[in-house]
Steps between C-alpha positions, in 0.01 A plus 500: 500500500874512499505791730219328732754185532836729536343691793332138652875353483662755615251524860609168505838556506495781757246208739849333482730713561324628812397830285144473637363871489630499096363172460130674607514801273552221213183334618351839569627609127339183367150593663472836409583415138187346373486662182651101339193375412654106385330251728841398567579839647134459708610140625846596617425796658194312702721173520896528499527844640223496774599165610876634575405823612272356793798230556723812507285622774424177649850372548768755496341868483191576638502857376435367141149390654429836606618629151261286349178589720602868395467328136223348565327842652589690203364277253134465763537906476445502111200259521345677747531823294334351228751337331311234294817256376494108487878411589501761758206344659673205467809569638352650798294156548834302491713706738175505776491107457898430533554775792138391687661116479804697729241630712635857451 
């Protein structure tokens, strides 16, 4: 989990500093690394990173929203090839219902 936070701050950081397109591939990074099972890993990733990642977007950068549809298209991609996984489901549930509430 100590990785998972390091690579969360650090996004942060580069939101900040105006380092935007490094500040997606950390949320990117933090998507495409599900293999952290913890619950705490499963919250943050649905809860802190998604909700600064579409503020990202939202606010400052809009390419991070296009980053995360391509996200969001991968991870549709594996269901629709079979891919029978829970949190993946779930994840793809959560980042329909927070970018459909932007109307993108």
């Amino acid at each position: 989990m100590l990785k998972i936070m390091d690579v969360y701050a650090q996004a942060m950081k580069a939101c900040v500093e105006g380092r935007y397109g490094a500040a997606v591939q950390d949320f990117k990074w933090l998507h495409d690394h599900e293999n952290d099972d913890s619950l705490e890993y499963r919250k943050m990733r649905r809860g802190y990173v998604l909700t600064s990642w579409i503020a990202l977007g939202k606010f400052s950068y809009p390419p991070a929203l296009d980053a995360l549809k391509e996200v969001l298209h991968a991870k549709q991609l594996r269901i629709d090839a079979g891919e029978v996984d829970s949190e993946l489901l779930l994840d793809v549930e959560e980042i329909k219902n927070r970018l459909s509430q932007l109307d993108y």
